[in-house]
C-alpha positions as CSV (number, residue, x, y, z in Angstrom):
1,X,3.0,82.3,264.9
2,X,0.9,80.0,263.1
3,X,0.0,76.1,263.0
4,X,-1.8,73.9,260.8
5,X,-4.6,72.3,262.5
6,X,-5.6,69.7,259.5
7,X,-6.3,69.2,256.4
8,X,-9.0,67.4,254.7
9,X,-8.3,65.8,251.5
10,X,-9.3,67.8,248.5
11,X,-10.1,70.8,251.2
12,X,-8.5,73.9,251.8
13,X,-6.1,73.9,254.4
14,X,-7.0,75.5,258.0
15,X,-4.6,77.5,259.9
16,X,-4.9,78.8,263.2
17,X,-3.0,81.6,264.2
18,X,-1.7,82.7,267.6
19,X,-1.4,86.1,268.6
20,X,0.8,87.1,271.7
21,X,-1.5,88.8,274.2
22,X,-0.1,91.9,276.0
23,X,-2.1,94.3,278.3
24,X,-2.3,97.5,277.0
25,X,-0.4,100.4,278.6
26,X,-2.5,103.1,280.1
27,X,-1.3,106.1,281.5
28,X,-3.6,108.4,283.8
29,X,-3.1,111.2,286.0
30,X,-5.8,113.1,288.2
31,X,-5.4,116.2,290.1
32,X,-8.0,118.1,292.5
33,X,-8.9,121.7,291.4
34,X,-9.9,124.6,293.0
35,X,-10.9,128.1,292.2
36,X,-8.1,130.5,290.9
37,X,-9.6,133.3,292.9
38,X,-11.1,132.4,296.6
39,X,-9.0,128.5,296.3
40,X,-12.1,126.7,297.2
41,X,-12.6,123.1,295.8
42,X,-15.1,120.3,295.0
43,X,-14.4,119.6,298.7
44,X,-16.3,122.2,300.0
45,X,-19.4,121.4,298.7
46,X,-18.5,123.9,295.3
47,X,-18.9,123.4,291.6
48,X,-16.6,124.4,289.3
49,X,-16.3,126.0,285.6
50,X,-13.8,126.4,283.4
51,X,-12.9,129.4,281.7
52,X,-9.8,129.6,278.9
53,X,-7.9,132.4,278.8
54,X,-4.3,133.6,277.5
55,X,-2.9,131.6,280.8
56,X,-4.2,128.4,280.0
57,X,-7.6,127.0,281.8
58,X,-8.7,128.2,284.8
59,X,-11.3,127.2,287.4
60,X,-14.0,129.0,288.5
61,X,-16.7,128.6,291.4
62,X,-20.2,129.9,291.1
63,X,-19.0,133.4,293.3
64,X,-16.1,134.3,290.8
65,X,-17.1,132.9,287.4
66,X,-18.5,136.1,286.1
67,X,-15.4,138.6,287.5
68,X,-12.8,139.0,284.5
């Protein structure tokens, strides 16, 4: 939508326009991981890596990142 605010003889003519404002949609999810072999999480203290294989990614701790 747009108005016309004024305008000034021999001047160009100003226009204001008026945008409808709408929140943006954003979607998140979050879940906790642990490690695929011992099931261990950030919980316990543990950091984790992950490792992509055929089955998708998978999380490792420290212990088990290095077993195949």
């Amino acid at each position: 939508m747009s108005q016309i605010l004024e305008r000034p003889k021999n001047s160009r003519l100003l226009i204001q326009d008026f945008l409808p404002f709408q929140k943006p949609l954003v979607k998140s999810s979050a879940t906790s991981i642990s490690c695929y072999i011992c099931g261990k999480g950030l919980e316990d203290g543990l950091s984790l890596t992950a490792k992509h294989t055929p089955m998708g990614s998978l999380f490792f701790c420290g212990s088990h990142y290095y077993l195949k």
